[in-house]
N, CA, C and O of each residue as an XYZ file, in Angstrom:
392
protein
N      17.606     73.707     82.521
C      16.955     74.634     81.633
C      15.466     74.612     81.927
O      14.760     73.612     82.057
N      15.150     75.748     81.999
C      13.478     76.006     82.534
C      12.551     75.965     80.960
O      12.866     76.041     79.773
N      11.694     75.855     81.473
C      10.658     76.397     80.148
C       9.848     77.283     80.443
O       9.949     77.442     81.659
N       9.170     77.890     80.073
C       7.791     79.031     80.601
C       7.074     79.569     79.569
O       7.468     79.652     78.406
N       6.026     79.932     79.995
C       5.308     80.897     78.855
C       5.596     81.864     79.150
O       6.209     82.154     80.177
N       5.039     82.924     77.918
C       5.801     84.254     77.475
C       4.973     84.578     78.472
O       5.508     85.461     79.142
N       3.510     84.171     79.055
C       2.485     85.152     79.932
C       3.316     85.125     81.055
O       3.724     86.189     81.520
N       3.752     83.611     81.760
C       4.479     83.721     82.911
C       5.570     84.508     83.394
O       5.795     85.086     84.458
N       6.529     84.290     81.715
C       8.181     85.061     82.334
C       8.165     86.544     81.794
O       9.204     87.156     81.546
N       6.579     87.204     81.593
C       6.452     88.046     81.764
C       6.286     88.947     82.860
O       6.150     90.171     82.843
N       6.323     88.098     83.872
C       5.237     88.516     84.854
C       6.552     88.589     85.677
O       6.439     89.514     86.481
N       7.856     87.920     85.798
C       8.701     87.504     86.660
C      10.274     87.837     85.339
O      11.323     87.280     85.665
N      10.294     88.489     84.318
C      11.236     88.803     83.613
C      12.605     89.380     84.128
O      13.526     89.405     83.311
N      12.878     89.941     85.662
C      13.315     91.004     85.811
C      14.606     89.352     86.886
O      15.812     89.191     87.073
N      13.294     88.565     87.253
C      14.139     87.499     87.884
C      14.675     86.506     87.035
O      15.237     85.622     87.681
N      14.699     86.315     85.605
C      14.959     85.489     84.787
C      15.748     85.897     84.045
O      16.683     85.267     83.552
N      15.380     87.315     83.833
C      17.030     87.755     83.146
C      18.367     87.897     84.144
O      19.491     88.211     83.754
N      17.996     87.606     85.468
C      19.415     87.723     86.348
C      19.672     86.323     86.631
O      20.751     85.851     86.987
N      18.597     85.712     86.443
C      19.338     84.183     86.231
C      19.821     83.497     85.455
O      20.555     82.579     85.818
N      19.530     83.757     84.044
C      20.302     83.092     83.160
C      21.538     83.959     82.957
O      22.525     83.388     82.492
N      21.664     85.849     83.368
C      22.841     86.070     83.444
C      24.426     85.602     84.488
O      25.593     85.441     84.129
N      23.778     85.505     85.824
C      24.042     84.625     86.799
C      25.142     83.471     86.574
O      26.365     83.391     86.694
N      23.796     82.380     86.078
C      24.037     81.082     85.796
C      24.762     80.620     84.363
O      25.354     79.552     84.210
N      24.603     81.567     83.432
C      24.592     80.642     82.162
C      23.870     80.082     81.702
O      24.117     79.205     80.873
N      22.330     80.525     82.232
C      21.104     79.275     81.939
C      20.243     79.773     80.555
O      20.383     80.933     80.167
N      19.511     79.004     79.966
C      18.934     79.331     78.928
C      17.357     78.889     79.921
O      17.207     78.181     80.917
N      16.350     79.715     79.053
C      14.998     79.686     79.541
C      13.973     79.627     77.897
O      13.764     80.387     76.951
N      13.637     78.490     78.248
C      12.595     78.538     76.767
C      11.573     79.115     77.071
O      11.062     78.776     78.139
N      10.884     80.215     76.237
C       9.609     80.499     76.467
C       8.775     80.093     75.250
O       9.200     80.081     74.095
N       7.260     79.686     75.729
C       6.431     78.868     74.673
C       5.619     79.791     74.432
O       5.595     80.745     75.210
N       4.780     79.762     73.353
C       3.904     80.756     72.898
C       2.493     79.683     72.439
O       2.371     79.181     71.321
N       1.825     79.557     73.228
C       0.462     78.890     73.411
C       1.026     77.119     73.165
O       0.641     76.386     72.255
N       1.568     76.921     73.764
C       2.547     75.499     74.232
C       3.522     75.142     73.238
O       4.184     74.104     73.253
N       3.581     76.086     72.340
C       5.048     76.017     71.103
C       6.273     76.683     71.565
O       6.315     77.851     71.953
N       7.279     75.864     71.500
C       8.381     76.703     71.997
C       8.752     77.571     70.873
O       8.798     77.357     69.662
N       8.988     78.539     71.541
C       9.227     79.308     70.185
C      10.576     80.780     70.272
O      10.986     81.374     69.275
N      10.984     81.037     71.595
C      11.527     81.458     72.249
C      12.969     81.212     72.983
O      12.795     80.241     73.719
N      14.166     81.621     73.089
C      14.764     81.514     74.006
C      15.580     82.712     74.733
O      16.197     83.682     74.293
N      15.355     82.298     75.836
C      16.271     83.698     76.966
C      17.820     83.117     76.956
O      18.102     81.949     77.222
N      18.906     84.289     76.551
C      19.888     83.721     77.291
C      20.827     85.097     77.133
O      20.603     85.970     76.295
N      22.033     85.123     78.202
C      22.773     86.199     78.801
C      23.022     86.797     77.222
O      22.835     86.248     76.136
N      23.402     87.826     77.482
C      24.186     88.987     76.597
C      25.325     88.381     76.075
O      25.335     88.392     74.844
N      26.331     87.832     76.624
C      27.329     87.558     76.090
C      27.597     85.947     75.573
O      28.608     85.527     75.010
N      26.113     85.027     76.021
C      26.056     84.205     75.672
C      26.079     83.893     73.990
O      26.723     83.224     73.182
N      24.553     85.157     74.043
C      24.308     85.441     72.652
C      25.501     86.169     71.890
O      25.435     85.695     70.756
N      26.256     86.815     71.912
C      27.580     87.264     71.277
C      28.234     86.135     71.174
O      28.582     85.868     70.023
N      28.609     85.139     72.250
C      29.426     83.983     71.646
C      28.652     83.482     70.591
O      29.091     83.545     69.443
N      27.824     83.111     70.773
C      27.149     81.802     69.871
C      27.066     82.833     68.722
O      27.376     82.312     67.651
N      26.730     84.182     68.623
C      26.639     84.498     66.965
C      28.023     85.151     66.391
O      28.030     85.852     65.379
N      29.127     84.862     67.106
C      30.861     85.181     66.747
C      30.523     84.063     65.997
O      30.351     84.265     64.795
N      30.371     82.822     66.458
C      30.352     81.250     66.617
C      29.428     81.129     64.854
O      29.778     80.325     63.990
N      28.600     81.833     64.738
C      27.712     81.534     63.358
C      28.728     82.302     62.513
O      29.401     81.765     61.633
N      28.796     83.675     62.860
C      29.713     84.510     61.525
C      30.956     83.553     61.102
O      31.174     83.429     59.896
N      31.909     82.767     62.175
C      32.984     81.995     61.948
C      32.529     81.227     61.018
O      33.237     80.832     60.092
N      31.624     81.007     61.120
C      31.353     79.110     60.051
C      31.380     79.501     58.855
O      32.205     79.011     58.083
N      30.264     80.708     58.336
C      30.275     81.576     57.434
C      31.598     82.181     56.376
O      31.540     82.533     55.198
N      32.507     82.145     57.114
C      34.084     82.735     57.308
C      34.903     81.474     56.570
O      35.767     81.259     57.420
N      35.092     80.723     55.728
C      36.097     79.406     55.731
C      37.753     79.632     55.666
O      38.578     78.722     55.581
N      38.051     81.114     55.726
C      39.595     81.482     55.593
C      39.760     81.927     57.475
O      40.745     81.627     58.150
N      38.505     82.699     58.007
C      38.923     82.819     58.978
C      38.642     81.861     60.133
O      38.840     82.175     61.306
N      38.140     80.600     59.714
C      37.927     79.619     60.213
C      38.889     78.801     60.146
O      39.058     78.246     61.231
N      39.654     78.451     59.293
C      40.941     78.039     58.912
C      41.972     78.671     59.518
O      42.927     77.944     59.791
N      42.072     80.039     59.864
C      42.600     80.586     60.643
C      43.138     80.220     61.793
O      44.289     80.144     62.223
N      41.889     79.970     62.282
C      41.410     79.872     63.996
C      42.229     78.776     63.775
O      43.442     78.879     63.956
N      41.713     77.722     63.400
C      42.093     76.122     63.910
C      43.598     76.141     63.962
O      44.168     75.700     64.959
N      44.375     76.702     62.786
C      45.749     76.628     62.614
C      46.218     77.517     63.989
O      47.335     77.347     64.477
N      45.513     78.215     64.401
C      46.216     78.332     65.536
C      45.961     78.171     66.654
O      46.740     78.544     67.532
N      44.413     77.372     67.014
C      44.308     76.697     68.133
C      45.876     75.396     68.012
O      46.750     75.258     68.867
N      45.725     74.469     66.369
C      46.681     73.568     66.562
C      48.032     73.931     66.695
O      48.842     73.023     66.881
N      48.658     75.798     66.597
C      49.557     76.001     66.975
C      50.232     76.304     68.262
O      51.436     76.375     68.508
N      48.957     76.506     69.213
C      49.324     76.432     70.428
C      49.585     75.284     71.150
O      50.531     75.176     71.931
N      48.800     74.454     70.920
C      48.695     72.519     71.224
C      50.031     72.288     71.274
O      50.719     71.734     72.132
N      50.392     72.959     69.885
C      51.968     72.227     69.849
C      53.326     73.060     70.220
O      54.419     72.932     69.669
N      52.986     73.952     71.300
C      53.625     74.981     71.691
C      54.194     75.955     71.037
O      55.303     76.460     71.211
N      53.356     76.201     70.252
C      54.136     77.051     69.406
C      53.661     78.606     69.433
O      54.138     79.394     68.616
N      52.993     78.898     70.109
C      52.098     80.090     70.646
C      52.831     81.352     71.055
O      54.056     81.242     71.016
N      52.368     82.486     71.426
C      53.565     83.802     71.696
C      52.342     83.416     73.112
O      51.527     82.504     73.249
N      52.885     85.112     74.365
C      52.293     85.417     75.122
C      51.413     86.770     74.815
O      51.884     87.652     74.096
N      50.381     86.858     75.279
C      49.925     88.394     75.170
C      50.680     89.331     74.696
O      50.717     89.917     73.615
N      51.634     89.426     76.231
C      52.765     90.769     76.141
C      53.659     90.362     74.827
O      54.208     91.235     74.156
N      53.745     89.190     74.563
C      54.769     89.525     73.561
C      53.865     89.616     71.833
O      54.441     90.005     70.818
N      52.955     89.334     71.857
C      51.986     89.598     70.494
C      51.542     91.315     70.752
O      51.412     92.328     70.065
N      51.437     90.983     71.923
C      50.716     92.947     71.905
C      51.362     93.774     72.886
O      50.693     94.357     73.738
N      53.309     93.919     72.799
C      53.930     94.705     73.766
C      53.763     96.166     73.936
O      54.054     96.929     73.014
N      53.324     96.580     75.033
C      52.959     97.861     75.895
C      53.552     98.694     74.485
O      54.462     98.198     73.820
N      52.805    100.256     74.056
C      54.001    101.390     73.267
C      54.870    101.842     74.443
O      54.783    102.042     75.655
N      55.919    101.905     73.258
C      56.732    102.838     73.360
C      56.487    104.290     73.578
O      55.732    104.942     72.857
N      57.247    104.860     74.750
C      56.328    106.470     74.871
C      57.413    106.869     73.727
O      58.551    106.441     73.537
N      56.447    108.095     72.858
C      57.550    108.641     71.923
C      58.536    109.564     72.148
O      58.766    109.950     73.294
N      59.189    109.996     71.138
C      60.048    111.090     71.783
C      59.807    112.216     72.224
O      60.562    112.634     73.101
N      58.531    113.190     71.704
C      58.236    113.989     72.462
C      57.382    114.240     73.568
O      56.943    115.331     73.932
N      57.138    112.807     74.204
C      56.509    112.742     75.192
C      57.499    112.098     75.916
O      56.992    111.969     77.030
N      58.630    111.608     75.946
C      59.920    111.685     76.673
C      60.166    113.218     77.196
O      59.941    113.684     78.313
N      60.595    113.728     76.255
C      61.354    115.327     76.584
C      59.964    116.067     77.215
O      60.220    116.826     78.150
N      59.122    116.006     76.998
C      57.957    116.707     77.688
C      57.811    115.771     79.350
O      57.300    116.573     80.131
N      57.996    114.849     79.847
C      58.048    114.703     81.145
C      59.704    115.020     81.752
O      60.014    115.028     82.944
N      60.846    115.327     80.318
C      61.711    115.358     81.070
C      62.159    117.107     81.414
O      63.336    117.436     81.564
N      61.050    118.056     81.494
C      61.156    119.081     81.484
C      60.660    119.253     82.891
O      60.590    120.376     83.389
């Protein structure tokens, strides 16, 4: 993890935002030697604030765990079978079967 001032990773922003997207890296920037700042990817920041709303959440946090511990214990579905492909309907049957 780098540190910098806001004057510096101003100057070089364009290379620091493709590196912490890149890498996964976080970049502190200081504001007259206070950190006060941090850089980090797009989706970094979406995890970590899913990650705050959850805590916030104590039913859908409770959620989660019961079924992280339901997979542990094999008890889990697959994708396809929690979210199987539709069904084409019937009139989009008879309409390709024309």
């Amino acid at each position: 993890m780098e540190t910098l001032s806001v004057s510096a990773a101003r100057q070089q922003l364009m290379r620091l935002a493709k590196h912490v997207y890149d890498h996964m890296d976080h970049i502190i920037l200081t504001n007259r030697g206070r950190s006060e700042t941090v850089l980090v990817s797009l989706a970094e920041y979406r995890s970590l604030k899913a990650a705050a709303e959850l805590i916030n959440h104590p039913a859908a946090l409770a959620a989660t765990k019961k079924g992280f511990a339901q997979l542990a214990a094999g008890q889990g579905v697959s994708l396809e079978e929690a979210f199987p492909p539709p069904k084409p309907s019937r009139v989009a049957a008879a309409s390709s079967a024309r």
